[in-house]
N, C-alpha and C positions, 0 to 999 in steps of 0.2 A: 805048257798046256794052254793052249786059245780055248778062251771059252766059244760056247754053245751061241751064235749071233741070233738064232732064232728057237728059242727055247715054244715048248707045246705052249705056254700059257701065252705069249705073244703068236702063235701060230693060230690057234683058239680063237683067239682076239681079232685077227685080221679074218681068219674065216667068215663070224658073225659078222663085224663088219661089213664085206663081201659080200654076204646075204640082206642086209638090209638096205645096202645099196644099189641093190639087185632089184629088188619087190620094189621099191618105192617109185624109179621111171617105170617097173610095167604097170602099178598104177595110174600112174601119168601116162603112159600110153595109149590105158585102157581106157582113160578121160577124155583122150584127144581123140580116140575112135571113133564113142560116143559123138562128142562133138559135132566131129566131121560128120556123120550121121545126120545127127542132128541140123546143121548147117544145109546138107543136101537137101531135103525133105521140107526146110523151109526156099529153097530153092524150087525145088517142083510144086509144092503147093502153091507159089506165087505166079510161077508159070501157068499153073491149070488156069490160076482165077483169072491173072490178066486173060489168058484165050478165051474162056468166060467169057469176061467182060468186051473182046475187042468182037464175040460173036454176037452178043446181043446189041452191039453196036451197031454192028450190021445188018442186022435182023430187025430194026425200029423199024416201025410201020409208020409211027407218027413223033411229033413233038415229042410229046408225054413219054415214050418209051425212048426217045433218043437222049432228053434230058436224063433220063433215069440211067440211062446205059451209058452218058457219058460222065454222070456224078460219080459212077462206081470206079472208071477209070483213073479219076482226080483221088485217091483214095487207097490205091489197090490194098491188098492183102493184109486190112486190121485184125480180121480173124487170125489170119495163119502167123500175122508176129505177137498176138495176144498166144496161140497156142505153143510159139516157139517162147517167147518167155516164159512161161509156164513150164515146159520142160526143160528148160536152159536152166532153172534155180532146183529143181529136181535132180540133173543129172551134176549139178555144183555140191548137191548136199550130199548125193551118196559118191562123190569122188572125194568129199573131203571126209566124208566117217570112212571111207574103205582108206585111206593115208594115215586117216589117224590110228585105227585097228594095227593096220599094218607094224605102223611103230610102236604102237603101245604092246603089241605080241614080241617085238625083237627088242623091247629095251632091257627088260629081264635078264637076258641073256649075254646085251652086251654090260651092261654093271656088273654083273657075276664075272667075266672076263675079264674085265677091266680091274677088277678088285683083287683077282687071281694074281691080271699079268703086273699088279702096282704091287701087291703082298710077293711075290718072287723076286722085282727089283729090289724089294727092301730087304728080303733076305739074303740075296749075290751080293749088295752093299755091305751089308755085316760081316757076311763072311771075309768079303774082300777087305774089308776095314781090321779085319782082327787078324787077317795074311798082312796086311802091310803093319800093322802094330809089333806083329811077332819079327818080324825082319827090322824092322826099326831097331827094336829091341837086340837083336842078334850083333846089331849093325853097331850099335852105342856100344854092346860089352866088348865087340873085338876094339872098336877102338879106343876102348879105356884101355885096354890089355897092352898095344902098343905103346902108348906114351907111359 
């Protein structure tokens, strides 16, 4: 008789597994989406301001307004990378509580599994251990019986 290669308690085990290896890149993905998001939107916002700024360039009447319209160009977009860090450490902190969540909800699950599928090894090992003891044994009387 072959035993069982994949008994429920190791089947169990790789399921959860399987699932927490699942959720963790769609969190990760769902960070990267963010991100990129996030990335584009400081892309267009620096776009708006530089054209802002290349129109009031253009639009100087005098010194005074050319100076001012060309200081903003030396400069561009402090607001919009003050507001992108700003959410760049917001969209860090709910990507790392939503990872940590994540795994703290599936570790439960896998330690229960894991305790299962180590308590089933330890008991196929016994069994096995006291099949091979009783044959040992079988083994020793026939060959005292011979000699």
């Amino acid at each position: 008789m072959l035993p069982q290669l994949i008994t429920p308690a190791i089947q169990s085990h790789i399921d959860i597994l399987i699932t927490l290896t699942t959720d963790l890149p769609q969190r990760t993905l769902e960070a990267l989406q963010s991100l990129s998001e996030l990335n584009m939107q400081l892309g267009r916002d620096l776009i708006a301001e530089i054209g802002n700024n290349t129109q009031r360039l253009m639009a100087s009447k005098d010194a005074s307004q050319l100076g001012a319209a060309f200081s903003a160009q030396l400069a561009p977009g402090a607001a919009a990378l003050q507001n992108y860090q700003q959410h760049l450490a917001e969209l860090l902190s709910r990507a790392n509580s939503s990872m940590a969540q994540t795994a703290a909800t599936h570790m439960p699950a896998v330690r229960r599994a894991a305790t299962e599928m180590a308590e089933e090894f330890m008991h196929t090992a016994s069994e096995q251990t006291a099949r091979a003891a009783e044959h040992m044994s079988k083994y020793q009387m026939a060959s005292q019986l011979r000699h």
